[in-house]
N, CA, C and O of each residue as an XYZ file, in Angstrom:
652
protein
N       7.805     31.234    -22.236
C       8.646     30.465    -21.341
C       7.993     30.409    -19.959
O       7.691     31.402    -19.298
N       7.768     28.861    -19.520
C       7.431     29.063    -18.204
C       8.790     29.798    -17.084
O       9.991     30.022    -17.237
N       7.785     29.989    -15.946
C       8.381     30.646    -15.014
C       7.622     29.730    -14.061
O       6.424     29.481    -13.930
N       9.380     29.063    -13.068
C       8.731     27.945    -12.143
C       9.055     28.759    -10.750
O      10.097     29.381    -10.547
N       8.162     28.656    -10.004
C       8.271     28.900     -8.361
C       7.946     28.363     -7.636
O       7.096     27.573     -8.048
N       8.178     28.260     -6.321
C       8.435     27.048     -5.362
C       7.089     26.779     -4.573
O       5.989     26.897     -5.113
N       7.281     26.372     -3.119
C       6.230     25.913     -2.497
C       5.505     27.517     -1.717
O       4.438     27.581     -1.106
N       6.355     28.523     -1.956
C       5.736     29.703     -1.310
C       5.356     30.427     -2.511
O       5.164     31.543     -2.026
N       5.170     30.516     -3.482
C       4.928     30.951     -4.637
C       6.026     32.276     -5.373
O       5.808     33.353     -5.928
N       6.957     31.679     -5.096
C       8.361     32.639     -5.584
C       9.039     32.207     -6.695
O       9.115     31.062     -7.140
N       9.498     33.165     -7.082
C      10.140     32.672     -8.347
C      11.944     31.924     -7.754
O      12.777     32.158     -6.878
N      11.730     30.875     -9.008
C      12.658     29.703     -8.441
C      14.228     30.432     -9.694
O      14.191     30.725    -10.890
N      15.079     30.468     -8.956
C      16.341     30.928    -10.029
C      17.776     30.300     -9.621
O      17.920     29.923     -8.458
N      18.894     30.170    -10.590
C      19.890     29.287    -10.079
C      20.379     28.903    -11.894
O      19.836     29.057    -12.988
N      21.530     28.411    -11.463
C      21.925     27.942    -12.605
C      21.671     26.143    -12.821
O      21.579     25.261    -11.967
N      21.601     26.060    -14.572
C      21.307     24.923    -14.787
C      22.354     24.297    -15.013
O      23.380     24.952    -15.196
N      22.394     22.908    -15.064
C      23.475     22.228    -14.791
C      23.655     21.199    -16.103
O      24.773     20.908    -16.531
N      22.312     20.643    -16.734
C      22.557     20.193    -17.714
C      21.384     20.986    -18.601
O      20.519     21.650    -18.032
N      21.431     20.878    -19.738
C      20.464     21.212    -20.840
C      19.245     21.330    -20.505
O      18.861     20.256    -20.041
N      18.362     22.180    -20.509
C      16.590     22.124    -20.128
C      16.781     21.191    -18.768
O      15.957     20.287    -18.632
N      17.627     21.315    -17.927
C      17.299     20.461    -17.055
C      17.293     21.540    -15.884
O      17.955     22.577    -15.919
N      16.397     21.126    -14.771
C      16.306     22.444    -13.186
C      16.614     21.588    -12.111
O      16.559     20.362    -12.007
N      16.941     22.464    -11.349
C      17.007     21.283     -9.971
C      16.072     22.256     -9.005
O      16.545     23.272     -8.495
N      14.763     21.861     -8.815
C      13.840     23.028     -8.012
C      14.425     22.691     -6.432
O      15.161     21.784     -6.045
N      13.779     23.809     -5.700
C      14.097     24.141     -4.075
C      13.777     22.692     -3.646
O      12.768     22.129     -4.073
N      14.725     22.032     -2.715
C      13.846     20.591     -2.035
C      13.300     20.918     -1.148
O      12.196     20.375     -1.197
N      13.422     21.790      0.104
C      12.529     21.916      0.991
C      12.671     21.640      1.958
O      11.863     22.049      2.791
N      13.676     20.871      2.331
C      14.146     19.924      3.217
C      13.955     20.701      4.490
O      13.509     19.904      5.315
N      14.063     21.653      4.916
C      13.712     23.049      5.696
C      12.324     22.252      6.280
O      12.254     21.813      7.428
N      11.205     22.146      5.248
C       9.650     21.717      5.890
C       9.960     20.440      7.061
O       9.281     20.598      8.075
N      10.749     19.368      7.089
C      10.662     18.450      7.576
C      11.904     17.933      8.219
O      11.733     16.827      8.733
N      13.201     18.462      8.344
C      14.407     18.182      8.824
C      14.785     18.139      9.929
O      15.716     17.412     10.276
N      13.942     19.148     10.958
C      14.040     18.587     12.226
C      12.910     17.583     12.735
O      13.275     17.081     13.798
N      11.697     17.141     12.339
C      10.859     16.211     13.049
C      11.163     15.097     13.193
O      11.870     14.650     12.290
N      10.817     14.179     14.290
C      11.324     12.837     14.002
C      10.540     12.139     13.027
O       9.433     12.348     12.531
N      11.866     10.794     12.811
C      11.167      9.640     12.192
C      10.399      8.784     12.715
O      10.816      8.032     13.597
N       9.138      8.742     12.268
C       8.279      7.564     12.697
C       7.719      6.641     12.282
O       6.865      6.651     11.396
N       8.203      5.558     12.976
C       7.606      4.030     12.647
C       6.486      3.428     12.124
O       5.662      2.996     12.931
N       6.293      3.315     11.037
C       5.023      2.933     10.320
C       4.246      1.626     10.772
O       4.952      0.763     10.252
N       3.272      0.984     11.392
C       2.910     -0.002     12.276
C       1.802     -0.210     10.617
O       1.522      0.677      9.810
N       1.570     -1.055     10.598
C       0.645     -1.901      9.253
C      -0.158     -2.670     10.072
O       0.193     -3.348     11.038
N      -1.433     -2.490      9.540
C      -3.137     -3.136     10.644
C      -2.617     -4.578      9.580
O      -2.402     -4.627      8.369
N      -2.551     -5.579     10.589
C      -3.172     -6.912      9.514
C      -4.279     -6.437      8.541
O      -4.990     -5.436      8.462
N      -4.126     -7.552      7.853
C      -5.493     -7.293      6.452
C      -5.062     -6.456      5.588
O      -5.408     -6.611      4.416
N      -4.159     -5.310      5.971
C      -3.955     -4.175      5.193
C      -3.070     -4.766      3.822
O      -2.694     -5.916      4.049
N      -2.786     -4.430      2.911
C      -1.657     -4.656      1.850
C      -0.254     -4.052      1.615
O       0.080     -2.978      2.116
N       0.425     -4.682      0.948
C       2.036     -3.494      0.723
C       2.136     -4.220     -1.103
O       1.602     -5.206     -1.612
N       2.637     -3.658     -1.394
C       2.865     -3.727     -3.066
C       4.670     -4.007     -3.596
O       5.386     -3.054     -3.904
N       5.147     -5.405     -3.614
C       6.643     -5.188     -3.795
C       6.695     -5.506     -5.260
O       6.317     -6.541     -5.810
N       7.349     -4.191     -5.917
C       7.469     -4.122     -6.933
C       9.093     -5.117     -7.745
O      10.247     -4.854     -7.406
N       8.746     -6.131     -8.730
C       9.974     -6.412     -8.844
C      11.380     -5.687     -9.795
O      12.398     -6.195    -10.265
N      10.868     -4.363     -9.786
C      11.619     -3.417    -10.551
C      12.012     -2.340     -9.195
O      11.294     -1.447     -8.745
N      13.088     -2.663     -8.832
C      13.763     -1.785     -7.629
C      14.796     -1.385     -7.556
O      15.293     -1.003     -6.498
N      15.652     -1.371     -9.211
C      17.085     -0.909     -9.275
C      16.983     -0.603    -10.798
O      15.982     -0.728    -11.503
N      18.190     -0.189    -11.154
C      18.446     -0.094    -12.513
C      18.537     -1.537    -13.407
O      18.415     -1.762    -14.611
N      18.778     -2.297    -12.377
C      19.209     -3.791    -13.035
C      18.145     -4.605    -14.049
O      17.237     -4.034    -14.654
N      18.364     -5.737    -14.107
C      17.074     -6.245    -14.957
C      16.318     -6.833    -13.646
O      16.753     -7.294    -12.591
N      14.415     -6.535    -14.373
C      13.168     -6.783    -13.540
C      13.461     -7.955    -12.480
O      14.530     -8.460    -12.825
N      13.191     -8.309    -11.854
C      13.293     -9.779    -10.730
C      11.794    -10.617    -10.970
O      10.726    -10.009    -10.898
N      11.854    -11.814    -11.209
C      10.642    -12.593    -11.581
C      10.138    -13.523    -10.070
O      10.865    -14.384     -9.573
N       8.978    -13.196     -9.593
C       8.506    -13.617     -8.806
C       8.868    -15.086     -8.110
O       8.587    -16.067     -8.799
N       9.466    -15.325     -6.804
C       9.781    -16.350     -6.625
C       8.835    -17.207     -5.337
O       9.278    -18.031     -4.538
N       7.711    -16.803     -5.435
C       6.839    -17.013     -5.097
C       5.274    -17.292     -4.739
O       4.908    -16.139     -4.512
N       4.503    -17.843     -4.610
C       3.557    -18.013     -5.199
C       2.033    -17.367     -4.800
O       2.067    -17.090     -3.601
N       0.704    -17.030     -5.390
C      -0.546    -16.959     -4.793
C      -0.488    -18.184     -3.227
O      -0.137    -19.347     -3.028
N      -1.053    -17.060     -2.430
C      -1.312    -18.001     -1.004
C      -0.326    -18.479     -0.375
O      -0.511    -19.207      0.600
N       0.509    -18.264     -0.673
C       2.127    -18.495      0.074
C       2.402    -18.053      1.260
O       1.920    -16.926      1.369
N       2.898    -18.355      2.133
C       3.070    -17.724      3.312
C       4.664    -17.007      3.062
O       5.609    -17.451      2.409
N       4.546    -15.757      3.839
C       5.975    -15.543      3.262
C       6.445    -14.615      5.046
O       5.728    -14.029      5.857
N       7.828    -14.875      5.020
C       8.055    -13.559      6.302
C       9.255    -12.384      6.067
O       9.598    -11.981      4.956
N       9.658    -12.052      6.994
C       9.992    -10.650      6.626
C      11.731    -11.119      6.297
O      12.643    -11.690      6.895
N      11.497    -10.497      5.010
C      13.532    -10.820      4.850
C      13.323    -11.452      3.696
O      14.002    -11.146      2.716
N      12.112    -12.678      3.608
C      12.130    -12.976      2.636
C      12.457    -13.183      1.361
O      11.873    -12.215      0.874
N      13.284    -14.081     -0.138
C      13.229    -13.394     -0.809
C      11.672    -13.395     -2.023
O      11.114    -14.489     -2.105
N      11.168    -12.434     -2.726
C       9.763    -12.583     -3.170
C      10.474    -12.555     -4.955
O       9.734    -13.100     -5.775
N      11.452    -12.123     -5.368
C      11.753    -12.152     -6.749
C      13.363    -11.974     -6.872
O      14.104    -11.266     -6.190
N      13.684    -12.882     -8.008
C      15.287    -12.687     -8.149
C      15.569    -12.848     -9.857
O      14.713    -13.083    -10.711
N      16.466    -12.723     -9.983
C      17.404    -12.646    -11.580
C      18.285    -12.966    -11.492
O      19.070    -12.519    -10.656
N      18.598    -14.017    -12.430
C      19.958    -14.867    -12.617
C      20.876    -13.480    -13.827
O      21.985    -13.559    -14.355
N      20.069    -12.598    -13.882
C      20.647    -11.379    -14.998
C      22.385    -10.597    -14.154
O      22.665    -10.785    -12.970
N      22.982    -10.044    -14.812
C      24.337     -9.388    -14.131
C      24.177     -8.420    -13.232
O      24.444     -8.342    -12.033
N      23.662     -7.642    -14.065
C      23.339     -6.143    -13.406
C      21.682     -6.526    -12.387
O      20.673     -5.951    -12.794
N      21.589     -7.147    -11.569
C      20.231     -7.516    -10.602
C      20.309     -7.577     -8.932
O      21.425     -7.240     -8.537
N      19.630     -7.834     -8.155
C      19.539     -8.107     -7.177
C      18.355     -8.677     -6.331
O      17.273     -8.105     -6.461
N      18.451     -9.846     -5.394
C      16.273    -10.350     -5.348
C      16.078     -8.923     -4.551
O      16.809     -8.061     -4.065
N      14.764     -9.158     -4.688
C      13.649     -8.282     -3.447
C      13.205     -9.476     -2.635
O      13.105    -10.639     -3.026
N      12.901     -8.871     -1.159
C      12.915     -9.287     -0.523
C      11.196     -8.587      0.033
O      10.603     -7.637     -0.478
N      10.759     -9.426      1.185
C       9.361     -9.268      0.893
C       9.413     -8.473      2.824
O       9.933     -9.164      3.699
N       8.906     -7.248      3.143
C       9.212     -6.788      4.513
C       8.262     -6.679      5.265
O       8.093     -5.733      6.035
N       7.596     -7.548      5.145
C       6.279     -8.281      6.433
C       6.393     -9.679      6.114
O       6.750    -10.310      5.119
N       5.940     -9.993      7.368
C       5.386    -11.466      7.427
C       3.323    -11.533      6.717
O       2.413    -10.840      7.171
N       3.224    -12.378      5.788
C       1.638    -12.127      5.587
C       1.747    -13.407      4.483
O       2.429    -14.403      4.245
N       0.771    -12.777      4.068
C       0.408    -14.417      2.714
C       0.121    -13.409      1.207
O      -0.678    -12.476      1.137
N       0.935    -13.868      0.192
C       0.824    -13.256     -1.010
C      -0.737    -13.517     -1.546
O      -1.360    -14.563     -1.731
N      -1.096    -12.113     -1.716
C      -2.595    -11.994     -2.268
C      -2.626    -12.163     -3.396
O      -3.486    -12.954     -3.782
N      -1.835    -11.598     -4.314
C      -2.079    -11.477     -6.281
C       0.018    -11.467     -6.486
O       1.046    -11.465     -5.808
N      -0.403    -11.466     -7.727
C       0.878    -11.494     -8.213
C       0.298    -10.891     -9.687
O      -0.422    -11.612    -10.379
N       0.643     -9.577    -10.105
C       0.236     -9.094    -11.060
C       1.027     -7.345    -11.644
O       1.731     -6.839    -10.770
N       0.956     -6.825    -12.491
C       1.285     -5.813    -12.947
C       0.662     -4.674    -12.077
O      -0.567     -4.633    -12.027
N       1.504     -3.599    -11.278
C       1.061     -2.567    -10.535
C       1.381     -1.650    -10.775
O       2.195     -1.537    -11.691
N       0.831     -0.332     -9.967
C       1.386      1.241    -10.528
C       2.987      0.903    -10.316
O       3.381     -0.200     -9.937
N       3.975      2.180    -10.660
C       4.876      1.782    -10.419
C       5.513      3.545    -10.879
O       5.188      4.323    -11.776
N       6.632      3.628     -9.656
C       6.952      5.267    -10.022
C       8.124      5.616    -11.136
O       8.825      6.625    -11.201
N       8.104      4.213    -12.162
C       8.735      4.948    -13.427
C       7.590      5.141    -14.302
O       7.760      5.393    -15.495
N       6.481      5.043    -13.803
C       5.071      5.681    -14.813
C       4.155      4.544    -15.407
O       3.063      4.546    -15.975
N       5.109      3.515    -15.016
C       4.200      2.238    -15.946
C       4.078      1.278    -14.846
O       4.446      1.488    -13.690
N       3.449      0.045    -15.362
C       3.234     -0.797    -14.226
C       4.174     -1.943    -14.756
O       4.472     -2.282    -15.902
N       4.564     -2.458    -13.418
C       5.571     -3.334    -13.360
C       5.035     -4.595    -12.671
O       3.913     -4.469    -12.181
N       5.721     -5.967    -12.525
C       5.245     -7.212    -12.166
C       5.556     -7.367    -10.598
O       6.664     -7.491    -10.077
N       4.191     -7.327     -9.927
C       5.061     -6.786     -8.067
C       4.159     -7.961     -7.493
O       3.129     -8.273     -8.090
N       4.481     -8.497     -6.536
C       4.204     -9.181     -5.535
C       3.326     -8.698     -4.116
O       3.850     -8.378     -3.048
N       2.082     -8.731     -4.365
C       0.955     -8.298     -3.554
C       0.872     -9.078     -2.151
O       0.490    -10.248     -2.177
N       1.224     -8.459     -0.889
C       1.205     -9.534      0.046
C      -0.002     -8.873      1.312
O       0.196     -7.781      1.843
N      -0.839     -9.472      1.540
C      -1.409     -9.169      2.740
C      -0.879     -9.281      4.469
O      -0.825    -10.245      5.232
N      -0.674     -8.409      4.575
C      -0.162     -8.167      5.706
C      -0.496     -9.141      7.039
O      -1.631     -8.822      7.395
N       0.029    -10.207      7.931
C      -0.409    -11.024      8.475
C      -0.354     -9.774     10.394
O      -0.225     -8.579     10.661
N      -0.595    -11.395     11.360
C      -1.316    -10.513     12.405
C       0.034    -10.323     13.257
O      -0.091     -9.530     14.190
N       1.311    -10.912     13.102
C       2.505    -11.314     13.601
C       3.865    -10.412     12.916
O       4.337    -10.932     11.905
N       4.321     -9.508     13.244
C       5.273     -8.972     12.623
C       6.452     -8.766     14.053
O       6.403     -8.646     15.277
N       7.321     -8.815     13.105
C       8.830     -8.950     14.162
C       8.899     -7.072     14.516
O       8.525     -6.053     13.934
N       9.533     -7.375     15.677
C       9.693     -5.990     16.375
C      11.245     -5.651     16.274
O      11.886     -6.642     15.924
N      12.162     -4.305     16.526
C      13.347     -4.525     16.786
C      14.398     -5.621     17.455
O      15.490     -6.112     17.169
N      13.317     -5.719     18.625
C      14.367     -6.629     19.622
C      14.684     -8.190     18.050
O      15.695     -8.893     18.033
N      13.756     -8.277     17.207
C      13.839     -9.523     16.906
C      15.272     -9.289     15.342
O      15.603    -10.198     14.581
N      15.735     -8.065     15.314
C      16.807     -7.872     14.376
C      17.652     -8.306     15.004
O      17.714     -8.328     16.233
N      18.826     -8.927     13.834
C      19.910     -9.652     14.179
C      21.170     -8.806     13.890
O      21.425     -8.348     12.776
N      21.945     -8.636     15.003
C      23.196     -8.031     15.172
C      24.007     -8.665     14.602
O      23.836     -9.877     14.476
N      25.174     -8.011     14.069
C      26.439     -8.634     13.756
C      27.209     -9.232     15.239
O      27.208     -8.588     16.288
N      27.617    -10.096     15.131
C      28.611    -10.673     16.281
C      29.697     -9.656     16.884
O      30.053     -8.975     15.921
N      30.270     -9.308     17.833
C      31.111     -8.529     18.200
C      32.655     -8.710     17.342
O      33.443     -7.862     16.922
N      32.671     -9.997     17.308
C      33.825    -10.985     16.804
C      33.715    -10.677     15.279
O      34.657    -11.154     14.647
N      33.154    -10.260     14.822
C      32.767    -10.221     13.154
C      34.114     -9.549     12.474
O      34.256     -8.328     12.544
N      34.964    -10.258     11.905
C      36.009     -9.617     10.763
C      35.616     -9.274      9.183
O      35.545    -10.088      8.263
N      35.501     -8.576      9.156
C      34.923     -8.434      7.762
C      36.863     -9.477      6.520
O      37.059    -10.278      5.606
N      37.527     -8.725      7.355
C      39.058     -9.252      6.397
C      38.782    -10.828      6.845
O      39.528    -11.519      6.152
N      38.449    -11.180      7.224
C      38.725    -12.776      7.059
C      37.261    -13.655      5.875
O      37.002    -14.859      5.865
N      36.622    -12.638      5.091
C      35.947    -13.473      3.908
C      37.128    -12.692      2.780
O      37.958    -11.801      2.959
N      36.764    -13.452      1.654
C      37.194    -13.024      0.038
C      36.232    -12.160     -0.432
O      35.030    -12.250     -0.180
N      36.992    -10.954     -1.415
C      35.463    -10.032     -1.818
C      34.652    -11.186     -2.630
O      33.448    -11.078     -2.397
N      34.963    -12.290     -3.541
C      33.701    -13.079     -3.941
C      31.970    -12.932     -2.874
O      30.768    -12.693     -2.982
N      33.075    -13.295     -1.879
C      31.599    -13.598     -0.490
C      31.327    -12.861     -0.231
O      30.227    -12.789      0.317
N      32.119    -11.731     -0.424
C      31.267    -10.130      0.507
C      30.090     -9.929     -0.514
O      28.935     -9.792     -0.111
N      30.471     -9.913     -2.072
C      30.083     -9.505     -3.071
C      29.123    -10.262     -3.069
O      28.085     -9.744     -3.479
N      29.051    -11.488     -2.709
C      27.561    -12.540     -3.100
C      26.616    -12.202     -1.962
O      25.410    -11.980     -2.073
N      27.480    -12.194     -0.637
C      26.498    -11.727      0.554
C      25.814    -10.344      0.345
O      24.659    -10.103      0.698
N      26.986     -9.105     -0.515
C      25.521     -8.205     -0.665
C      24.267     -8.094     -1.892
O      23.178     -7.528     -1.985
N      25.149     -9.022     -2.788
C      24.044     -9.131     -3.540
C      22.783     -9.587     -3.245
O      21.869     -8.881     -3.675
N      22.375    -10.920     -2.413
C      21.444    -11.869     -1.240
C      21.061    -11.017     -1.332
O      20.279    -10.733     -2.240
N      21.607     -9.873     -0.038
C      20.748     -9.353      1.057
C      19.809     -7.806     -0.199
O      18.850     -7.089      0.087
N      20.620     -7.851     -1.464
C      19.193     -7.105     -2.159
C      19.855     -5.324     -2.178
O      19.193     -4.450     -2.738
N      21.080     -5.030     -1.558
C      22.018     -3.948     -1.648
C      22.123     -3.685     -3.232
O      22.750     -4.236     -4.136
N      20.938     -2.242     -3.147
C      21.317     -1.528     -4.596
C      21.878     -0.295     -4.416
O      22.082     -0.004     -3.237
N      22.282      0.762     -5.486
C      22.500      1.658     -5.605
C      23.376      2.837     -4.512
O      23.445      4.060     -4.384
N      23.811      1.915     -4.023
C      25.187      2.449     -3.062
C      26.516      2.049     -3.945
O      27.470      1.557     -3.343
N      26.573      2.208     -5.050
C      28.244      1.663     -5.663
C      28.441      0.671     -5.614
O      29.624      0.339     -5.539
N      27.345     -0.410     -5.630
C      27.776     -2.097     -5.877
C      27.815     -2.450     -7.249
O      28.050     -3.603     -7.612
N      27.579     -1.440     -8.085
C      27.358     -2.094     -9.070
C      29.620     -1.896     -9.619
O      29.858     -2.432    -10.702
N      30.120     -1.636     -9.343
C      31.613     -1.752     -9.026
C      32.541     -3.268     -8.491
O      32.513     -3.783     -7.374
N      33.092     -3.585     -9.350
C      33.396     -4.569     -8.628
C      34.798     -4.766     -7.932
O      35.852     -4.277     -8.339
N      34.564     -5.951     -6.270
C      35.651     -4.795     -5.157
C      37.192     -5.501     -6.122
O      37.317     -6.443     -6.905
N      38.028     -4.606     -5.628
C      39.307     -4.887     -6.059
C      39.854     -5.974     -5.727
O      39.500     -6.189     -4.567
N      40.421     -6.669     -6.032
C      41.503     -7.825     -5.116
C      42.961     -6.562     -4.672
O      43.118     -5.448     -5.171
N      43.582     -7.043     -3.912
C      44.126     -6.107     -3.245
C      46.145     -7.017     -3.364
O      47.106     -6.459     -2.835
């Protein structure tokens, strides 16, 4: 039987929760107080948007080689139930469109974009209006507006009540 231990070389112990299954030390200790910092991307450089980004079914590229695309974008969508598009988060021009690594182990169909020389800064995010009622849409619209905007795995996959 293995014997698992952590990042200091200790033995790891605790109860299991499901069958052969562990939940090892996270660590969170190493990195919980530093700040977060802003990742800046050199033009030329690449980003990899994978169209497998939820449990839902894959999203098929809605866009093309050499395309200009900007940030918000959408780069793949599914007319499927359980889906949502991806959205592409630089401004640049799609390099390839092809099968990539991908962290369920296999490669998936992702949208290769080269990073252009122009990217939006904070000031250029858009606020909600002060005036904004959320009670004056129907959940239909809330529900279609978060689907758009690409909202997974926060409990959307629920659908809202009528009241």
């Amino acid at each position: 039987m293995a014997v698992l231990k952590d990042i200091d070389n200790k033995k790891v112990s605790g109860k299991y929760t499901f069958r052969r299954g562990i939940h090892p030390p996270e660590h969170k200790g190493l990195t919980e107080s530093l700040p977060v910092k802003r990742v800046v991307l050199k033009a030329g450089s690449v980003i990899v948007v994978p169209m497998l980004q939820h449990i839902g079914a894959m999203c098929k590229p809605t866009v093309e080689v050499k395309q200009e695309v900007t940030v918000g974008q959408v780069v793949g969508d599914s007319e499927a139930l359980v889906s949502a598009p991806v959205h592409s988060s630089v401004n640049g021009v799609v390099k390839e469109i092809s099968p990539q690594p991908h962290p369920s182990g296999r490669k998936v169909q992702s949208v290769v974009i080269t990073v252009g020389e122009e990217q939006p800064s904070e000031k250029d995010w858009r606020k909600l209006p002060s005036s904004f009622d959320p009670n004056k849409y129907n959940p239909e619209t809330i529900t279609k507006s978060i689907r758009e905007a690409g909202v997974v795995g926060m409990g959307g996959g629920r659908r809202f009540r009528q009241r």
